[in-house]
C-alpha positions as CSV (number, residue, x, y, z in Angstrom):
1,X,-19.9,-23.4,-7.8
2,X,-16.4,-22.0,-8.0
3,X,-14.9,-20.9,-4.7
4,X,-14.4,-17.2,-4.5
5,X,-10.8,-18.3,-3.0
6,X,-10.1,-19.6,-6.6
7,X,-12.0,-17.1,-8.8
8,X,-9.9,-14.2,-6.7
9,X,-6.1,-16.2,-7.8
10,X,-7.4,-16.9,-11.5
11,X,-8.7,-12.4,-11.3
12,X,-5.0,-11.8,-10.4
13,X,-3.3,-14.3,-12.9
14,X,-4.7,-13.5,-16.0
15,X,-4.7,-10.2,-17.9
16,X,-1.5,-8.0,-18.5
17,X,1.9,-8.9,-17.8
18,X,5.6,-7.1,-17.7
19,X,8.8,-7.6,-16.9
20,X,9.4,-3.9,-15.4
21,X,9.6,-3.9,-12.0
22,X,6.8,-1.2,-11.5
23,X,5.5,0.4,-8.2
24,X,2.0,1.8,-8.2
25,X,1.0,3.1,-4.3
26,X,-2.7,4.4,-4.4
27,X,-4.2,6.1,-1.2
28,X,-7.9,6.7,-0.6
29,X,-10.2,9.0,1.2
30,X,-7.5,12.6,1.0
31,X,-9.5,15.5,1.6
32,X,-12.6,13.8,3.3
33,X,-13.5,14.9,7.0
34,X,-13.7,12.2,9.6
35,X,-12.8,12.8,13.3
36,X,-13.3,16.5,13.7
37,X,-10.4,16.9,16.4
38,X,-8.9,15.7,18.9
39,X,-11.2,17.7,21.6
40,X,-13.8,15.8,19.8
41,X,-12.3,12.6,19.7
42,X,-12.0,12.8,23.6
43,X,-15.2,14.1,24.2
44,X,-16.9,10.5,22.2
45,X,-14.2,8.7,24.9
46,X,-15.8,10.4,27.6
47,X,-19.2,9.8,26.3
48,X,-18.6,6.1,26.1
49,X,-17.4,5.4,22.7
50,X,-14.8,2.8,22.2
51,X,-12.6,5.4,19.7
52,X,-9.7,2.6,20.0
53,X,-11.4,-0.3,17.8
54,X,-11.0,1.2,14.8
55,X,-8.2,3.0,13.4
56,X,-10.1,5.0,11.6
57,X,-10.8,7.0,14.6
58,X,-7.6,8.8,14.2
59,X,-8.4,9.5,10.6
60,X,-9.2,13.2,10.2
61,X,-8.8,16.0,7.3
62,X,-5.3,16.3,6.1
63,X,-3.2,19.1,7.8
64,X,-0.4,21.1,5.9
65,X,2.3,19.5,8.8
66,X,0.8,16.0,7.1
67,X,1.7,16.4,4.2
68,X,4.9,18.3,4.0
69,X,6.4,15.3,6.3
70,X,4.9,12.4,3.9
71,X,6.3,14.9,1.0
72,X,9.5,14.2,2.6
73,X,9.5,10.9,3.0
74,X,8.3,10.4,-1.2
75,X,11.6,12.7,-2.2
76,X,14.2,10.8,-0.2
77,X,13.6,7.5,-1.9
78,X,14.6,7.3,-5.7
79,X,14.0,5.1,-8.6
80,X,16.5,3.2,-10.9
81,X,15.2,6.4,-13.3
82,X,16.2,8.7,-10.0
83,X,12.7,9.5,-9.5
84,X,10.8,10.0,-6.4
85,X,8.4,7.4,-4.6
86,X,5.2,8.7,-5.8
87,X,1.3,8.6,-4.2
88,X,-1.4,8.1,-6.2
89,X,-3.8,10.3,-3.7
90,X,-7.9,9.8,-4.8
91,X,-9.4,13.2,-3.6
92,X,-12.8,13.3,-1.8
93,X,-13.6,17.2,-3.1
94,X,-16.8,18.2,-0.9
95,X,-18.2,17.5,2.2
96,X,-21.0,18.3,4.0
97,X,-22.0,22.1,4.8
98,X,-22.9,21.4,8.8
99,X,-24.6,25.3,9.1
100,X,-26.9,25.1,6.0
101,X,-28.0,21.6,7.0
102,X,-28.7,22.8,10.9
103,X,-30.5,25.4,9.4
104,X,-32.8,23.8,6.9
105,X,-33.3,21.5,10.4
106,X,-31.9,18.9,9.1
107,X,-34.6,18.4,5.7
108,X,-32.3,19.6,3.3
109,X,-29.0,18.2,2.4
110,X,-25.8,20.6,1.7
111,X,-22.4,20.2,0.7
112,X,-19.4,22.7,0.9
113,X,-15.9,22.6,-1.7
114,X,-13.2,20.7,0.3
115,X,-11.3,24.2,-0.5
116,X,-14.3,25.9,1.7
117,X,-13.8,22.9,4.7
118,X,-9.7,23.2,5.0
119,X,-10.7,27.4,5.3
120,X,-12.5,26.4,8.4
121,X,-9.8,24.2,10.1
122,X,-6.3,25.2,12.3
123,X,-3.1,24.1,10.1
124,X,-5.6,23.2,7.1
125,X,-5.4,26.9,5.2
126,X,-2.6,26.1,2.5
127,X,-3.3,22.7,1.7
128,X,-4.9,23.0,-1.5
129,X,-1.1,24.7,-2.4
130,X,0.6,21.6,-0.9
131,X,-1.9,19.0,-3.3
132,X,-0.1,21.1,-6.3
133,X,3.1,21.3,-5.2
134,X,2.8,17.7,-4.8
135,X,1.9,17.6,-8.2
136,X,4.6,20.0,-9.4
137,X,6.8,17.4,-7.7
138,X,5.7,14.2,-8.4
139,X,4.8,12.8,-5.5
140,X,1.3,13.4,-4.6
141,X,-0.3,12.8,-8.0
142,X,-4.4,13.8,-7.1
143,X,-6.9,11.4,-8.9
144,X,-11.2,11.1,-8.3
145,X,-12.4,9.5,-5.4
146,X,-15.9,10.7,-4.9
147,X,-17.3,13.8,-4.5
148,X,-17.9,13.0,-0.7
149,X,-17.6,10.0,1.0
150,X,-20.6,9.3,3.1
151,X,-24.1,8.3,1.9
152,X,-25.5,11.7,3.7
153,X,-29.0,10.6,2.5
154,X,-28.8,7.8,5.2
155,X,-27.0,10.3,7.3
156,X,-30.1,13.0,7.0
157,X,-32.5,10.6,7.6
158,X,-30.7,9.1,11.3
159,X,-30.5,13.0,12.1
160,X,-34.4,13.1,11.2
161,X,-35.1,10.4,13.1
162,X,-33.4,11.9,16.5
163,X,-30.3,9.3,16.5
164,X,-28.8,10.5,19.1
165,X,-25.1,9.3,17.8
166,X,-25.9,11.3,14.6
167,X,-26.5,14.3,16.6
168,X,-24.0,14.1,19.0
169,X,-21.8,13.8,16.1
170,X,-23.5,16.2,14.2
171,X,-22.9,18.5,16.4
172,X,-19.0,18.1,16.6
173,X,-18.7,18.6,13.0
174,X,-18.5,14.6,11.9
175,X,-21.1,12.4,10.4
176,X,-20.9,9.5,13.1
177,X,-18.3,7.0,14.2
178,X,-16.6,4.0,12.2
179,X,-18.9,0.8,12.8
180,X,-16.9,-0.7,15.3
181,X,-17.1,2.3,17.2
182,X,-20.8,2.8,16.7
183,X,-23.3,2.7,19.6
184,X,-26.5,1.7,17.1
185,X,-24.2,-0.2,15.1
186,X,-24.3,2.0,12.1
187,X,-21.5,4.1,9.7
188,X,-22.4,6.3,7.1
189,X,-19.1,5.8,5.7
190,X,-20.2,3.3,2.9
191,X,-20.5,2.4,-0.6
192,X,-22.6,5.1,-2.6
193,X,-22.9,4.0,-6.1
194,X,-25.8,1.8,-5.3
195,X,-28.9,0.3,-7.7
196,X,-30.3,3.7,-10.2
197,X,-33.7,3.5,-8.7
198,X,-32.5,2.5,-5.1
199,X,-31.0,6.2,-5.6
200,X,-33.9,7.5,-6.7
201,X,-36.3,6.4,-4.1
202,X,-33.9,8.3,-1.7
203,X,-33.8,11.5,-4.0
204,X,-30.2,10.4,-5.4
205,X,-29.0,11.3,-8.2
206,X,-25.8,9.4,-9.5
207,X,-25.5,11.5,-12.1
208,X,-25.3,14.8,-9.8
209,X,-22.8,13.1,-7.5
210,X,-20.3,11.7,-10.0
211,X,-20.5,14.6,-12.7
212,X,-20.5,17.4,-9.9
213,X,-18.0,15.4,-8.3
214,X,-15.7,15.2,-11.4
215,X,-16.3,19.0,-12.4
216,X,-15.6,20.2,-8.8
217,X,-12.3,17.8,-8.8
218,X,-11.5,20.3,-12.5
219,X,-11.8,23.4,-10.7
220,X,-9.8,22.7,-8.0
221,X,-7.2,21.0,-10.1
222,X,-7.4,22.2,-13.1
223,X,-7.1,19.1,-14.6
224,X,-9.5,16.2,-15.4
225,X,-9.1,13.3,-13.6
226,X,-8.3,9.7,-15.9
227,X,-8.4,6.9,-13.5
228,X,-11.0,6.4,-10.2
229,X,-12.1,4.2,-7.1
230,X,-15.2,4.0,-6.1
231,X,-16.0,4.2,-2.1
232,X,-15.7,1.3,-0.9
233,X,-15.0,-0.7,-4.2
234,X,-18.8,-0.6,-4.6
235,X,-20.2,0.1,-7.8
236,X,-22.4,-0.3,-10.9
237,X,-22.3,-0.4,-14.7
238,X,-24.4,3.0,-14.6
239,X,-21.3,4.4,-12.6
240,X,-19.2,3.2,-15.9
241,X,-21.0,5.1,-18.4
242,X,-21.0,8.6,-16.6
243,X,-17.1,7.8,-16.0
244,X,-16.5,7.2,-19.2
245,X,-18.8,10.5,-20.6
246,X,-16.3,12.3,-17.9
247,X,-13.0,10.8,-19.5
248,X,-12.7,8.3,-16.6
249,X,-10.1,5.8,-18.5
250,X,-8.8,3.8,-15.6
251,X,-10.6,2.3,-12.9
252,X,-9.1,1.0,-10.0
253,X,-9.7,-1.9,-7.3
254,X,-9.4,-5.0,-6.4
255,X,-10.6,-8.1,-8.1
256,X,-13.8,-8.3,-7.1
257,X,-16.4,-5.5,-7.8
258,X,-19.3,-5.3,-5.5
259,X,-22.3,-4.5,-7.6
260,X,-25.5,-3.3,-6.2
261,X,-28.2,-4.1,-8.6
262,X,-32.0,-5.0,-7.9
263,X,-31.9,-8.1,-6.7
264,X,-29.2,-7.2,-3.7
265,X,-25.4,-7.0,-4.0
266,X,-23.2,-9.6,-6.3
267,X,-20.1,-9.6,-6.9
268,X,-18.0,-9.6,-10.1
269,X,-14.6,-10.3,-10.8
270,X,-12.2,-8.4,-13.3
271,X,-8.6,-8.7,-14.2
272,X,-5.8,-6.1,-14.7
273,X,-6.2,-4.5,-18.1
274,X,-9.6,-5.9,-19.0
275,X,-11.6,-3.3,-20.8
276,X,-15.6,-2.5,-19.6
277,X,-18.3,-2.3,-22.6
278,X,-17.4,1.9,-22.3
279,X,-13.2,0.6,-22.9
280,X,-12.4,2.0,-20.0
281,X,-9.4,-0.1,-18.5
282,X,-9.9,-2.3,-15.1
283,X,-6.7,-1.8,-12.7
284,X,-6.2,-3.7,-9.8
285,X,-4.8,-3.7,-6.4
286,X,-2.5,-6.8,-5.0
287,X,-0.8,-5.4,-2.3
288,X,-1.8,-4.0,0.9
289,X,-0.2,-1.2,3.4
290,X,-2.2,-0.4,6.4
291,X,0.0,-0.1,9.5
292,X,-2.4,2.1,11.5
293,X,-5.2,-0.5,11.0
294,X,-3.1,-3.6,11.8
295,X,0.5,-4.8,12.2
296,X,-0.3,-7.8,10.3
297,X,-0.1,-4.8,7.5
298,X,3.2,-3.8,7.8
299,X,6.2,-3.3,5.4
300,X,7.5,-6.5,5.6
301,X,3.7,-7.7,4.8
302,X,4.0,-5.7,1.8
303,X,7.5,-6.5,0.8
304,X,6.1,-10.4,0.5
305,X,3.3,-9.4,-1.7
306,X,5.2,-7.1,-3.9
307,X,7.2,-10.4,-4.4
308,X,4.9,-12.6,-5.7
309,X,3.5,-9.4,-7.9
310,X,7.0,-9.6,-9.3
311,X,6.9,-13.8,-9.7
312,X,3.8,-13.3,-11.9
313,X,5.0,-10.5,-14.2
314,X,2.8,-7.9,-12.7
315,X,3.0,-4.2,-11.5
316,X,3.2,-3.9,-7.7
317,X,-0.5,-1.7,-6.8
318,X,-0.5,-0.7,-3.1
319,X,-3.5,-0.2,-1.4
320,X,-2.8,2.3,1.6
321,X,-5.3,5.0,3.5
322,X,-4.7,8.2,4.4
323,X,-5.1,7.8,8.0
324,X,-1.8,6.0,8.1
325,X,0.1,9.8,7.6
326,X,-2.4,11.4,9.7
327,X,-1.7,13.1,13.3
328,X,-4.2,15.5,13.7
329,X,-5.7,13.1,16.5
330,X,-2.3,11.0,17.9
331,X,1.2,12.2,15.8
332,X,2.5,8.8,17.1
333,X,-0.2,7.5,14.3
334,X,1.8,9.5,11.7
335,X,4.8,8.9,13.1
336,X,4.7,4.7,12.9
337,X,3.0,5.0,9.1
338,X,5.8,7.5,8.1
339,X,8.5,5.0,9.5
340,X,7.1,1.6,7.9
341,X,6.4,3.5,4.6
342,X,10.3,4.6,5.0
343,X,10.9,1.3,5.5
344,X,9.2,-0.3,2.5
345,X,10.3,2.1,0.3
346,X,14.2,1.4,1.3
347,X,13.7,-2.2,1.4
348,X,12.0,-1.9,-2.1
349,X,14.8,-0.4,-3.7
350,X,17.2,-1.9,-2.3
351,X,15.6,-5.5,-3.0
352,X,15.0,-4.4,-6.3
353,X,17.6,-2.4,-8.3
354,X,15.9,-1.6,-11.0
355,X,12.1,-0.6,-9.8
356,X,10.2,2.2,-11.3
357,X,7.8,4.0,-9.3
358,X,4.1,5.0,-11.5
359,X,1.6,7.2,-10.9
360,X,-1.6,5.4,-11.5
361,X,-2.8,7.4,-14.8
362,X,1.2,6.2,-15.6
363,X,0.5,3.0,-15.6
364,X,-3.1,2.1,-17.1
365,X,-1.1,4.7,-20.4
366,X,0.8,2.1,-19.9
367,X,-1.4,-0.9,-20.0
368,X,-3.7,0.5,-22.9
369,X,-0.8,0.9,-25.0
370,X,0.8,-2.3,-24.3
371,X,4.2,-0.5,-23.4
372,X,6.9,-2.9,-22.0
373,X,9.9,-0.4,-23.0
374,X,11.4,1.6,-20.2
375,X,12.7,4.3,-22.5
376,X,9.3,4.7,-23.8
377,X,8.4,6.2,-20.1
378,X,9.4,9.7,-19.8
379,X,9.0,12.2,-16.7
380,X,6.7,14.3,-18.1
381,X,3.8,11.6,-18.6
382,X,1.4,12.0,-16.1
383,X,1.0,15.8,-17.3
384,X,0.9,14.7,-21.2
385,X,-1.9,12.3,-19.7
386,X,-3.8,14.7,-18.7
387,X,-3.4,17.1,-21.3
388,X,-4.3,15.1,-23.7
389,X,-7.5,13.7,-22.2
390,X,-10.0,14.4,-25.2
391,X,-13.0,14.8,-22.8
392,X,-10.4,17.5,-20.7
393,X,-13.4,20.1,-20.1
394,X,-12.7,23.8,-18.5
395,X,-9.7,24.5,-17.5
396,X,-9.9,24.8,-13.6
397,X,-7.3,27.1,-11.4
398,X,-4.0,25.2,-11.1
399,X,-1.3,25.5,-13.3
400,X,1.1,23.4,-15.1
């Protein structure tokens, strides 16, 4: 048997190659709730939670003071075009409705538009306006995530059952603690595309959550999405053919997809620019930029990675979350992501003269057109992407 070790170099060799020095930086989980607030973050201290072993304890919902200071950060540094640094963000467009749920004593599972969620929150109110402006600016360039990012079937069932860390959560407006935190060594925050009839037996739909994810992500938008990441980097051929049927062209992770089937989980490996039976387009991720989680995933981490990306002829793909710009819970969070991001994006340019920072629907155009000419990529392509999406369905409420 082939070691994974190997099988994960020859994923990242092979497939396509280009001499342009291209910067890709995706970030997951924007617009998902996870620690409610700081009160509630130090009343799980008090009530004996260790909130400090995981970093994504200081993860919460995005505030407008967030992302007007990442914004910042994108727009000082430009490429050899004079472009801004740009953020892939994959959008998490609903989450759970914690009234209706309560009220249907906990049998019934309901969700709320992110829109409805940020409405609820101090600081929250004119985000939505800040995702477009991001847009409008082309930094913050919103893709699909998931429609939420828990398993909440799992979820209703601990509340059901009288977990007591689901309701004490619960009850603060989160849906438990990351598993290093967890009492009952449990997180709901997991991979959802799981086996068709696994879903089923739990009243799942994959259907419902991917196509009412991708037509809620339209109306906020007003766009369709063309690239996605699954939760988790867990997923199915099944997932694959309602993507495609939703104009999903691109679809992002790392090498190895984690596929839950019936016989248990195995594991697949794809390469940059291989095409799935549907032709949608695999993209992967070989870098890594996750200060808040670990030093070890620092700039200068990064920096060495986007090197040997570089030695091999391949786009630079930055795997990042949002909690690393968050400070709802500790600004000094924000404050050390904003200042290594600063600092790989200086050192980045500087290192290399002529780099060209992508969007991620940029780049697989790129790759399924086999483009290797600079003067072939213009400003303006992420928004002729999506306008010329053939499955683009109703048009949804933001303007371009």
């Amino acid at each position: 048997m082939i070691p994974t070790i190997l099988l994960k170099t020859y994923a990242y060799l092979k497939g396509w190659r280009t001499d342009l020095k291209i910067i890709v930086i995706e970030s997951d989980d924007w617009g998902s709730i996870r620690t409610s607030s700081k009160d509630s973050y130090d009343c799980l201290v008090a009530s004996g939670f260790p909130m400090d072993r995981s970093c994504y304890s200081l993860d919460a919902l995005e505030t407008e003071e967030d992302l007007e200071m990442l914004f910042e950060v994108l727009k000082s540094i430009r490429d050899s075009r004079g472009m801004p640094a740009c953020m892939t963000a994959y959008m998490v467009v609903a989450n759970p409705d914690f009234h209706k749920i309560k009220e249907s004593n906990y049998t019934k599972y309901y969700y709320e538009p992110v829109t409805s969620t940020l409405n609820k929150y101090y600081g929250r109110i004119n985000v939505p306006q800040l995702w477009k402006k991001g847009i409008e600016q082309g930094v913050f360039i919103t893709q699909f995530h998931a429609r939420e990012h828990i398993r909440w079937w799992d979820w209703l069932r601990s509340l059901q059952k009288g977990s007591f860390e689901a309701l004490e959560t619960f009850n603060l407006g989160m849906c438990g603690v990351p598993f290093a935190v967890s009492k009952e060594k449990k997180s709901h925050y997991v991979g959802l595309y799981s086996d068709r009839k696994k879903l089923a037996d739990s009243g799942v739909s994959l259907e419902e959550l991917i196509k009412g994810g991708i037509k809620l992500f339209n109306k906020i938008f007003g766009f369709n999405p063309v690239s996605t990441v699954a939760p988790n980097c867990y997923w199915n051929d099944y997932a694959e053919s309602i993507w495609s049927e939703c104009g999903i062209r691109y679809i992002q992770g790392g090498p190895v997809k984690y596929v839950d089937g019936p016989d248990g989980i195995k594991k697949k490996f794809v390469y940059l620019g291989e095409r799935n039976s549907f032709g949608s387009i695999y993209l992967i991720r070989n870098c890594s930029f996750e200060p808040s989680r670990n030093k070890r995933f620092n700039a200068e981490y990064c920096l060495k990675q986007i090197q040997l990306a570089f030695k091999l002829h391949k786009p630079a793909v930055i795997s990042t979350h949002r909690v690393n710009y968050i400070g709802a819970i500790d600004s000094r969070n924000r404050e050390r992501g904003l200042n290594e991001l600063m600092h790989l994006l200086k050192k980045i340019t500087e290192k290399w003269r002529d780099v060209i920072f992508l969007s991620t629907p940029e780049l697989g155009y790129l790759i399924e057109n086999n483009i290797q000419d600079l003067k072939e990529i213009n400003e303006n392509l992420f928004r002729e992407i999506s306008k010329t999406n053939i499955r683009n369905s109703s048009k949804g409420d933001a303007k371009f």
